[in-house]
N, CA, C and O atoms as a CHARMM CRD file, in Angstrom:
* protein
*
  224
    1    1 UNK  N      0.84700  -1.16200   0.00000 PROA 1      0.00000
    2    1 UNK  CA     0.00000   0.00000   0.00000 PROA 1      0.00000
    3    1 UNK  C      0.90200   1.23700   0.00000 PROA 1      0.00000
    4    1 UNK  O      1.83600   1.27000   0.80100 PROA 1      0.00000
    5    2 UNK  N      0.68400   2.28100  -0.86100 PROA 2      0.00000
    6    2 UNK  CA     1.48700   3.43500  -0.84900 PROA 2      0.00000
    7    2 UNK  C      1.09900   4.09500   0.12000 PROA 2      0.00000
    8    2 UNK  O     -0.03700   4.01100   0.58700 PROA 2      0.00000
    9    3 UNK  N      1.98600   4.82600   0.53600 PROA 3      0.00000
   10    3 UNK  CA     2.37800   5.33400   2.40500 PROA 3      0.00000
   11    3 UNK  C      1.20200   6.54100   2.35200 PROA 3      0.00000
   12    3 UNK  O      0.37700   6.78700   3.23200 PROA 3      0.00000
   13    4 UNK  N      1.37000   7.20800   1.07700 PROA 4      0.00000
   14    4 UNK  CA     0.35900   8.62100   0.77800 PROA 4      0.00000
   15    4 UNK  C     -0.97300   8.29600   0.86700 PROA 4      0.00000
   16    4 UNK  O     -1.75400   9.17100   1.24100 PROA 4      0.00000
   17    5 UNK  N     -1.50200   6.85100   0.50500 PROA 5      0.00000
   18    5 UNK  CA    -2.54400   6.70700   0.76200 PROA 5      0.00000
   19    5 UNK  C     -3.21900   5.90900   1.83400 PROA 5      0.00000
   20    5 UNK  O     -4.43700   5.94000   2.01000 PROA 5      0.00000
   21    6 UNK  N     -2.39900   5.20800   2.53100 PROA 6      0.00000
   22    6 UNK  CA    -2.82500   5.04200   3.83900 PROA 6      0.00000
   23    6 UNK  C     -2.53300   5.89200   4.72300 PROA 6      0.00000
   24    6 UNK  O     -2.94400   5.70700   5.86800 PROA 6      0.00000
   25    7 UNK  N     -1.75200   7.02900   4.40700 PROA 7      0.00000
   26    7 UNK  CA    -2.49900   7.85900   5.42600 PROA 7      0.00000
   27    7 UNK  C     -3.48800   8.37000   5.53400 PROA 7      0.00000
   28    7 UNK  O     -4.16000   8.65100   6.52700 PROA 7      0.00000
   29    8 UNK  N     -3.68200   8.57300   4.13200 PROA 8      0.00000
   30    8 UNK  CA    -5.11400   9.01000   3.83200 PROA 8      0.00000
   31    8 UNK  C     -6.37900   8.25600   4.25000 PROA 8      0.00000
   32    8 UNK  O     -7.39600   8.74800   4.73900 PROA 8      0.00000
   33    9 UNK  N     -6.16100   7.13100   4.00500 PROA 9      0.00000
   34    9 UNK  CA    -7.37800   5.87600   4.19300 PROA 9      0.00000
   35    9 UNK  C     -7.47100   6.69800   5.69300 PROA 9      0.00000
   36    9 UNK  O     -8.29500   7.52200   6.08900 PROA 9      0.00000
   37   10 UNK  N     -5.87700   5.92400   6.56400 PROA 10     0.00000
   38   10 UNK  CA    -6.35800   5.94900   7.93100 PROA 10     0.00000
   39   10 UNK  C     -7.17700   7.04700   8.69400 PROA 10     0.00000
   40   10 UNK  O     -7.99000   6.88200   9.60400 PROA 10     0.00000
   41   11 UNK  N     -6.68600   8.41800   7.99000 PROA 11     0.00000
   42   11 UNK  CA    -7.34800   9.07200   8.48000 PROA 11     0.00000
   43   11 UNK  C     -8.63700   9.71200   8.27300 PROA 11     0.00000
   44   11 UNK  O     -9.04700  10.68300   8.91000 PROA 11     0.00000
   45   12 UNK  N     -9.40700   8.94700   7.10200 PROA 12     0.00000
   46   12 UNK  CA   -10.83200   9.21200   7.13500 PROA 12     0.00000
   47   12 UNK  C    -11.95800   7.96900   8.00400 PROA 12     0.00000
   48   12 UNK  O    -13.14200   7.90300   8.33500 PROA 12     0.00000
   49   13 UNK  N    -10.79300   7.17300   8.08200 PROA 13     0.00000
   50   13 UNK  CA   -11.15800   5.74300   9.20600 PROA 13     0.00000
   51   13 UNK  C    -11.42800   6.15400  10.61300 PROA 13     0.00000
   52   13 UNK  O    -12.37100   5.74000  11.28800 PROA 13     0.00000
   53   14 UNK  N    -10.19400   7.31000  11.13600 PROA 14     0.00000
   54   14 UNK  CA    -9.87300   7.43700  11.93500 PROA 14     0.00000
   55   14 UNK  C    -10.58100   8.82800  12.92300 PROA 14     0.00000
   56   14 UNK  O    -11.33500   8.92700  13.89100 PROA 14     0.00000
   57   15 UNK  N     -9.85400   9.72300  12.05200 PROA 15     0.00000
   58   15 UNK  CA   -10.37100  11.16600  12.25200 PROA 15     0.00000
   59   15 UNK  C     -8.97500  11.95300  13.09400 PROA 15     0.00000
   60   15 UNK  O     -8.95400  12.91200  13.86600 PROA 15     0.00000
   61   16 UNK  N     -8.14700  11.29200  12.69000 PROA 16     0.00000
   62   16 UNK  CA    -6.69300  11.13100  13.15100 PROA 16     0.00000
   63   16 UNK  C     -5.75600  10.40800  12.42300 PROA 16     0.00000
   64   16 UNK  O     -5.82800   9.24200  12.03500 PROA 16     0.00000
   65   17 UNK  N     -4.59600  11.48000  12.23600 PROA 17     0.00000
   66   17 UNK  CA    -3.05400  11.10600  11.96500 PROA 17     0.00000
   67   17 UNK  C     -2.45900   9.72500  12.27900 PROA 17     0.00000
   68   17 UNK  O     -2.44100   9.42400  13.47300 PROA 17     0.00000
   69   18 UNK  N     -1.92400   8.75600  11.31500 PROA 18     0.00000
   70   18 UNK  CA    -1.03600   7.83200  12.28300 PROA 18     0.00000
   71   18 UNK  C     -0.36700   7.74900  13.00100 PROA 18     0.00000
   72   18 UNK  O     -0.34700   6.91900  13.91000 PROA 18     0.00000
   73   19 UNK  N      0.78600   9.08100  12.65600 PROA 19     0.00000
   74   19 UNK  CA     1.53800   9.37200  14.03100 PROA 19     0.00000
   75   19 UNK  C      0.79200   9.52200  15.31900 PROA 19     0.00000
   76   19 UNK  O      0.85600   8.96500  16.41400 PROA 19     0.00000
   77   20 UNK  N      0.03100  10.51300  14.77600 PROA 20     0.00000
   78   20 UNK  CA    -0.58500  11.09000  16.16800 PROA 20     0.00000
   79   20 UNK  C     -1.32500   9.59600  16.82700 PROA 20     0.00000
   80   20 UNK  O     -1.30400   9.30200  18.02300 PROA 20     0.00000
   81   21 UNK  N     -1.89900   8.85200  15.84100 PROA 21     0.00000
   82   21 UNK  CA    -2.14100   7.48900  16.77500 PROA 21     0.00000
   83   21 UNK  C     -1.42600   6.86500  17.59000 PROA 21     0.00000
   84   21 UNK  O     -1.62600   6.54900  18.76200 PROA 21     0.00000
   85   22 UNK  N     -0.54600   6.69400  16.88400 PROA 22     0.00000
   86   22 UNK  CA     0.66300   6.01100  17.33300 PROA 22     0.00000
   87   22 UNK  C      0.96900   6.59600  18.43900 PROA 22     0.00000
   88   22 UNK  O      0.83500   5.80000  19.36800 PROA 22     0.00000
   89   23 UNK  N      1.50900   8.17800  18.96600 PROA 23     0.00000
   90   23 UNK  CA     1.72200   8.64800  20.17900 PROA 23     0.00000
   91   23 UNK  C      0.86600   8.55600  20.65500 PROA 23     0.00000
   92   23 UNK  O      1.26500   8.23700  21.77500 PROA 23     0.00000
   93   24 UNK  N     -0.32000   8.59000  20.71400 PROA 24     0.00000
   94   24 UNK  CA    -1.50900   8.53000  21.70700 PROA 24     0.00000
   95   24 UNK  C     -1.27400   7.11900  22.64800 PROA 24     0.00000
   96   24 UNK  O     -0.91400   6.90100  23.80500 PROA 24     0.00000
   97   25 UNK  N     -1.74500   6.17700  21.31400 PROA 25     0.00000
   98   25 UNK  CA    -1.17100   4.22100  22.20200 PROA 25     0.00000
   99   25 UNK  C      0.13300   4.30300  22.54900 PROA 25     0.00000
  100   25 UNK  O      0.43600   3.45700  23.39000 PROA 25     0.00000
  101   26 UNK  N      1.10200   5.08100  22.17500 PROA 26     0.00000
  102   26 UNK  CA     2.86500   5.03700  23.05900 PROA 26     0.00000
  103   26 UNK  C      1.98200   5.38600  24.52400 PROA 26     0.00000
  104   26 UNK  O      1.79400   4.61900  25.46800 PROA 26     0.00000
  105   27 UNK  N      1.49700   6.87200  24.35700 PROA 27     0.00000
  106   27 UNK  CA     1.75200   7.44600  25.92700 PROA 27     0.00000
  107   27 UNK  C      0.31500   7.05100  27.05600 PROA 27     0.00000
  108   27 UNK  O      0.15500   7.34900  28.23900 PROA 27     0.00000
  109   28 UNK  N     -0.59600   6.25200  26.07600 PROA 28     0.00000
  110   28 UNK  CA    -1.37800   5.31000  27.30200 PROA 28     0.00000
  111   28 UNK  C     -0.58800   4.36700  27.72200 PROA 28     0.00000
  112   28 UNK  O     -0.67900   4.10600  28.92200 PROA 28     0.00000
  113   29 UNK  N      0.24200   3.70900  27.03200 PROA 29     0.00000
  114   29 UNK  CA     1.30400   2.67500  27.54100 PROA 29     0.00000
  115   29 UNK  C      1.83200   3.25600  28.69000 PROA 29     0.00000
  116   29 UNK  O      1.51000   2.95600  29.83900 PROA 29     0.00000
  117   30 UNK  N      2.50900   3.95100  28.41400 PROA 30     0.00000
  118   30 UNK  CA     3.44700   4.84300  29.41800 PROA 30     0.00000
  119   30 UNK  C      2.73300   5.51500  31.04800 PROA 30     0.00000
  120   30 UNK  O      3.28300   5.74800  32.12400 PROA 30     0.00000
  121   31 UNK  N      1.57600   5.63300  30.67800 PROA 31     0.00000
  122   31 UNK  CA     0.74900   6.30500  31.81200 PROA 31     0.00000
  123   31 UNK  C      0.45400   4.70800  32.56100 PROA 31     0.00000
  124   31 UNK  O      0.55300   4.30800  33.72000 PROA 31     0.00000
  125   32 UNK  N      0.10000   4.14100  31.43500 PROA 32     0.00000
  126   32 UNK  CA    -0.35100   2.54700  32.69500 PROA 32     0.00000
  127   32 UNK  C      1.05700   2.22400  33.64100 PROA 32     0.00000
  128   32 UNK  O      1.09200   2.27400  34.87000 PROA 32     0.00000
  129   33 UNK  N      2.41000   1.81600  32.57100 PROA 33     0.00000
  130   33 UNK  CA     3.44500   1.62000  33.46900 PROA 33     0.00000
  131   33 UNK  C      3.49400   2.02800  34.50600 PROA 33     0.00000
  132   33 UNK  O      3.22200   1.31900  35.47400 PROA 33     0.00000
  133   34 UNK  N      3.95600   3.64700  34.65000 PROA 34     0.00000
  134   34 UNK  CA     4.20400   4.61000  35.59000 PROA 34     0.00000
  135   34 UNK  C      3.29500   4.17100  36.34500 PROA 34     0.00000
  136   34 UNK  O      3.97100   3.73200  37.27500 PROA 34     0.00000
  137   35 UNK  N      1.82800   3.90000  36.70900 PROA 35     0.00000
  138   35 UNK  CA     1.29500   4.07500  37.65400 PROA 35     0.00000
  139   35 UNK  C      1.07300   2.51600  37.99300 PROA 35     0.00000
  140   35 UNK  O      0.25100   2.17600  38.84400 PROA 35     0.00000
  141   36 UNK  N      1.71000   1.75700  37.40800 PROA 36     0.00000
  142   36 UNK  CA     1.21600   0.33900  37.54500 PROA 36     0.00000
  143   36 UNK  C      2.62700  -0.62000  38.32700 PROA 36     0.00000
  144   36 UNK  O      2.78800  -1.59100  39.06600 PROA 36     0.00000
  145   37 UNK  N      3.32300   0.26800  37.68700 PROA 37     0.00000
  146   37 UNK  CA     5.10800  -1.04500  38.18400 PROA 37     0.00000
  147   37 UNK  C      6.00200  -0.08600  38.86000 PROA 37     0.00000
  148   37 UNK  O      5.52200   1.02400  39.09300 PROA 37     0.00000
  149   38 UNK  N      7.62500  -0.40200  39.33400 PROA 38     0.00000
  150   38 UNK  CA     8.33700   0.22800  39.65200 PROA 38     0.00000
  151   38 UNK  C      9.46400   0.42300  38.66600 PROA 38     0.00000
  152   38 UNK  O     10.55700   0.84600  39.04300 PROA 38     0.00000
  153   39 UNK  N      9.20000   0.10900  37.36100 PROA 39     0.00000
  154   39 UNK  CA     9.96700   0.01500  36.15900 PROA 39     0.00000
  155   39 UNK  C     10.67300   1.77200  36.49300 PROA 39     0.00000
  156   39 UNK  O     10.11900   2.54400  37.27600 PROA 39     0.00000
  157   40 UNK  N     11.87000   2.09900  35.77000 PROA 40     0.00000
  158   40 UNK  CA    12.41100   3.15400  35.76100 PROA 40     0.00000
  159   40 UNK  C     11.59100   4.22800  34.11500 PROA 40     0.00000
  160   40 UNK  O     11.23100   3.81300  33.01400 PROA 40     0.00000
  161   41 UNK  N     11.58700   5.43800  34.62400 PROA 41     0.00000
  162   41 UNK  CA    10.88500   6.21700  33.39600 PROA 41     0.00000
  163   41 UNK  C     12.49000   5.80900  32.22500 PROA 41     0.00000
  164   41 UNK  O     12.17100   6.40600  31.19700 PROA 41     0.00000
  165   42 UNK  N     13.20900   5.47200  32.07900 PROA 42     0.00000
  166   42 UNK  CA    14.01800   4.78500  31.15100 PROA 42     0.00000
  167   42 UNK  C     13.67800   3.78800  30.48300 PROA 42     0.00000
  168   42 UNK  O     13.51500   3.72000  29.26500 PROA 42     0.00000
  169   43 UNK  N     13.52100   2.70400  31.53900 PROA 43     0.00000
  170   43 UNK  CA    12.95300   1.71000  30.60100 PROA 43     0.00000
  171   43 UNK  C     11.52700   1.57000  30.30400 PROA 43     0.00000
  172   43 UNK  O     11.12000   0.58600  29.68600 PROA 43     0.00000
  173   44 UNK  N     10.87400   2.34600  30.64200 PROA 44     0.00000
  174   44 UNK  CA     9.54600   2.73900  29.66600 PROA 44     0.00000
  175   44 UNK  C      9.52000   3.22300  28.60300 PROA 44     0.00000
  176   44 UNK  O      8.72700   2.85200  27.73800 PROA 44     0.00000
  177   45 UNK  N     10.26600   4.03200  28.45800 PROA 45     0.00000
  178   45 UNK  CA    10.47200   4.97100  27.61500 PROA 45     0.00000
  179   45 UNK  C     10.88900   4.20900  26.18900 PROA 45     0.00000
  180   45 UNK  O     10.41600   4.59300  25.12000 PROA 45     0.00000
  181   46 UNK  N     11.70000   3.23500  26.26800 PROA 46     0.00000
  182   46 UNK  CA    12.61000   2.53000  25.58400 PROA 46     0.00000
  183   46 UNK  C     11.25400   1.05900  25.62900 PROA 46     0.00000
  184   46 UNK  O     11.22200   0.27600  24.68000 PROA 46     0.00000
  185   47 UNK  N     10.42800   0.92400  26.62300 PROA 47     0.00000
  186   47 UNK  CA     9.86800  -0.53000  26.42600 PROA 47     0.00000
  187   47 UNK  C      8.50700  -0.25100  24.77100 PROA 47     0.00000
  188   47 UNK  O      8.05400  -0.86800  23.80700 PROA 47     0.00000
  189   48 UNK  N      8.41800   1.32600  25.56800 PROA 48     0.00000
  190   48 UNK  CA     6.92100   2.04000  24.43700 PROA 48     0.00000
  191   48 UNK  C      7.65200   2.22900  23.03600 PROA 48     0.00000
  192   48 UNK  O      6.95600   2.46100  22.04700 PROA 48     0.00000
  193   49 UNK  N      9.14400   2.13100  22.91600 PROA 49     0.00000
  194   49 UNK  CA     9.40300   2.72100  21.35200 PROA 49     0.00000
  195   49 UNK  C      9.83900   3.83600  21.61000 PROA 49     0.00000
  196   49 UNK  O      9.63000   4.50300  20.59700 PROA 49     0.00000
  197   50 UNK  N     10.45200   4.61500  22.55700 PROA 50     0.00000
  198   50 UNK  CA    11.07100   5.87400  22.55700 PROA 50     0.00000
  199   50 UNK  C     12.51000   5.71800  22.42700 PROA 50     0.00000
  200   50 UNK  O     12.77200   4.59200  22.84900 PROA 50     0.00000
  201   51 UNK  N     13.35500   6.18900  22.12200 PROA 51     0.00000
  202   51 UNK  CA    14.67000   6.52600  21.80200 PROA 51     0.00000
  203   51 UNK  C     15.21900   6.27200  23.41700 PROA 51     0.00000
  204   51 UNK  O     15.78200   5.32200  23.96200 PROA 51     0.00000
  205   52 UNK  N     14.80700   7.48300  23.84000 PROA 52     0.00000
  206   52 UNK  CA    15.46500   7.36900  25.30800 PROA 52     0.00000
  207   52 UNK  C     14.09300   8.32800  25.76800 PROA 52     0.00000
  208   52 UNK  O     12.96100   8.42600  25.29600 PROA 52     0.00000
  209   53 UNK  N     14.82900   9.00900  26.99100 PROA 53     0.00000
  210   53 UNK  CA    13.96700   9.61100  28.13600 PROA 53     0.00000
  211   53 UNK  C     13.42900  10.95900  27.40600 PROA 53     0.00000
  212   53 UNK  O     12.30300  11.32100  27.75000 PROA 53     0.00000
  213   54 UNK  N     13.95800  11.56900  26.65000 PROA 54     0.00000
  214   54 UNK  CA    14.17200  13.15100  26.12000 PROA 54     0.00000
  215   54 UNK  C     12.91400  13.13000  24.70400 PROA 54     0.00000
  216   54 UNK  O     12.15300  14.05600  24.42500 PROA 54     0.00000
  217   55 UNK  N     13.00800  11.92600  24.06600 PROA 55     0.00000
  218   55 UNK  CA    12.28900  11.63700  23.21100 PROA 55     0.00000
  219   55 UNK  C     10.84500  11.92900  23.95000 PROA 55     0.00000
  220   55 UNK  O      9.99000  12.68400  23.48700 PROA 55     0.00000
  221   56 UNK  N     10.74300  11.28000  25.04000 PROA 56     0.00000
  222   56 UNK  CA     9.31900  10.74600  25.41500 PROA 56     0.00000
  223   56 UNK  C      8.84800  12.14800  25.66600 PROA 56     0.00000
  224   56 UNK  O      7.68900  12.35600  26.02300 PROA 56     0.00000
């Protein structure tokens, strides 16, 4: 599928960006961790797909 048009698809599917999807499900991930484990905001950061801490 060409990239130009699934974004397009997705976002008349959606009513929203893929990226912006995509960060949305990263940083519910991230909000459950934090309040769920004693994991370090590092390795969350890095478990959701972030680069490092600065990214997130």
């Amino acid at each position: 599928m060409n990239p130009v048009y699934f974004s397009h698809w997705f976002k008349q599917k959606t009513d929203c960006g893929f990226k912006e999807y995509i960060t949305h499900i990263r940083l519910q991930e991230v909000r459950h961790w934090l309040l769920n484990s004693d994991h370090t905001i590092n390795w969350i950061a890095e478990y959701v797909g972030y680069q490092d801490v600065a990214h997130l």
